[in-house]
VOLUMPA-163602 format. One line per 10 residues: number of its first residue (from 1); for each residue x, y, z of C-alpha. Coordinates in nm, 2 decimals. Layout:
N
NUM> X Y Z; ...
// end
This chain:
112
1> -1.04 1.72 -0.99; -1.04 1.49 -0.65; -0.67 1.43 -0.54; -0.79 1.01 -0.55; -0.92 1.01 -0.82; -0.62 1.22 -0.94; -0.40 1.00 -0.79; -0.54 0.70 -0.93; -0.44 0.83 -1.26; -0.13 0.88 -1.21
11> -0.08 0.53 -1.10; 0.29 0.46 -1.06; 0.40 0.80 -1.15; 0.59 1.05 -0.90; 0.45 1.37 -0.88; 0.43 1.69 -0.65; 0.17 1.95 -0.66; 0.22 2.24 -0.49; -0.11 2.46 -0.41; -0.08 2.82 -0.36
21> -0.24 3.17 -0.28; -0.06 3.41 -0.42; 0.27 3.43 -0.24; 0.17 3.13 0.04; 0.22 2.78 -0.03; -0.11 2.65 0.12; -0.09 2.28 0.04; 0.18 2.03 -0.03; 0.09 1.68 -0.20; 0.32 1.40 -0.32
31> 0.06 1.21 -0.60; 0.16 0.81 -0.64; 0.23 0.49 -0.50; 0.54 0.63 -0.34; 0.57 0.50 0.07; 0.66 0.74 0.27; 1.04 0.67 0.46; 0.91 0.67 0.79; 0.59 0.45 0.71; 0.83 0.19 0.49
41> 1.08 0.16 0.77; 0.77 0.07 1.02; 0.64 -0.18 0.76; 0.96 -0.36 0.73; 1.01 -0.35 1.13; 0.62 -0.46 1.15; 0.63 -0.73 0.86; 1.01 -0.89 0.86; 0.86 -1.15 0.61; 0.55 -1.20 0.36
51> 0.29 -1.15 0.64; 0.06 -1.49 0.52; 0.07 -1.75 0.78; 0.34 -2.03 0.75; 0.49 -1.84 0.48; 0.87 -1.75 0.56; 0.96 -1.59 0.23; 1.17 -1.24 0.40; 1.39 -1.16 0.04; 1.23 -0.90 -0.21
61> 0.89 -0.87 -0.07; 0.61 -0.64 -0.20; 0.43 -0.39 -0.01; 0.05 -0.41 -0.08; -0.25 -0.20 0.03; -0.46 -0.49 0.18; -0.77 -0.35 0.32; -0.87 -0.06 0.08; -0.69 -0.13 -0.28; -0.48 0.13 -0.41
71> -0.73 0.16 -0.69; -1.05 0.26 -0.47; -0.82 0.51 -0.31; -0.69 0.23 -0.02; -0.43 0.52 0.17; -0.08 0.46 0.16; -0.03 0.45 0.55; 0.07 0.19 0.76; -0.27 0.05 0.89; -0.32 -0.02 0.50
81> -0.06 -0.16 0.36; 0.14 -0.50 0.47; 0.43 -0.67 0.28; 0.37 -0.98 0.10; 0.62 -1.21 -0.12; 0.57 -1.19 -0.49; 0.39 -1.52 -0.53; 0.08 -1.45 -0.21; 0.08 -1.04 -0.35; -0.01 -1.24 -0.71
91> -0.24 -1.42 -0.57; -0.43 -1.17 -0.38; -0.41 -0.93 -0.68; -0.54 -1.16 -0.95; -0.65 -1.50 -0.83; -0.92 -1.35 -0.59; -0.75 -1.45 -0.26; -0.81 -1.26 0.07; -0.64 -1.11 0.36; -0.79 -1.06 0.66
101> -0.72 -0.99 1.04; -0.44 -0.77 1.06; -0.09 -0.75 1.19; -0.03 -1.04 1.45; -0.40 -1.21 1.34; -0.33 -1.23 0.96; -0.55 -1.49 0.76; -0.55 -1.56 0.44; -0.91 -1.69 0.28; -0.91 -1.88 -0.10
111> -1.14 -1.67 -0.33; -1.49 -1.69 -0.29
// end
């Protein structure tokens, strides 16, 4: 089975496969949402507050893989994921809204 696909059935779960031949561990994967340390402390140096123009929200954001969803396989690295107050991460989720641009040239688009 794929790692993404087995990843995306796992979902929220942590999990660690370890992939051996005989005696040699060849392969190490951590399955999940889980953010690395090193890539969430960039994220919250990168995105101090929800990351959609005029928005100031800083407290209990949400980190959100914004150009490939998590559920098409979107990587859980720092060029995919941005932080987002609860309310815009809603939005984007369900309601069909958009982010575009990227860190410094974020927009955010109504639904189509």
């Amino acid at each position: 089975m794929p790692l993404q696909l087995l990843d995306c059935l796992i979902g929220e779960a942590h999990q660690k496969v370890v992939i051996g031949d005989g005696a040699d561990v060849t392969r190490v994967v951590h399955l999940g949402r889980a953010v690395p340390a090193t890539v969430k402390s960039a994220l919250e140096g990168r995105d101090r507050s929800c990351v959609v123009p005029n928005c100031e929200v800083s407290v209990g954001l949400e980190i959100d893989h914004w150009q490939i969803p998590f559920a098409r396989g979107g990587p859980t690295e720092l060029s995919n994921l941005c932080r987002l107050c609860r309310m815009h991460h809603r939005m984007k989720t369900y309601d069909g809204y958009r982010l575009l641009g990227g860190p410094g040239k974020w927009e955010w688009l109504p639904p189509e």
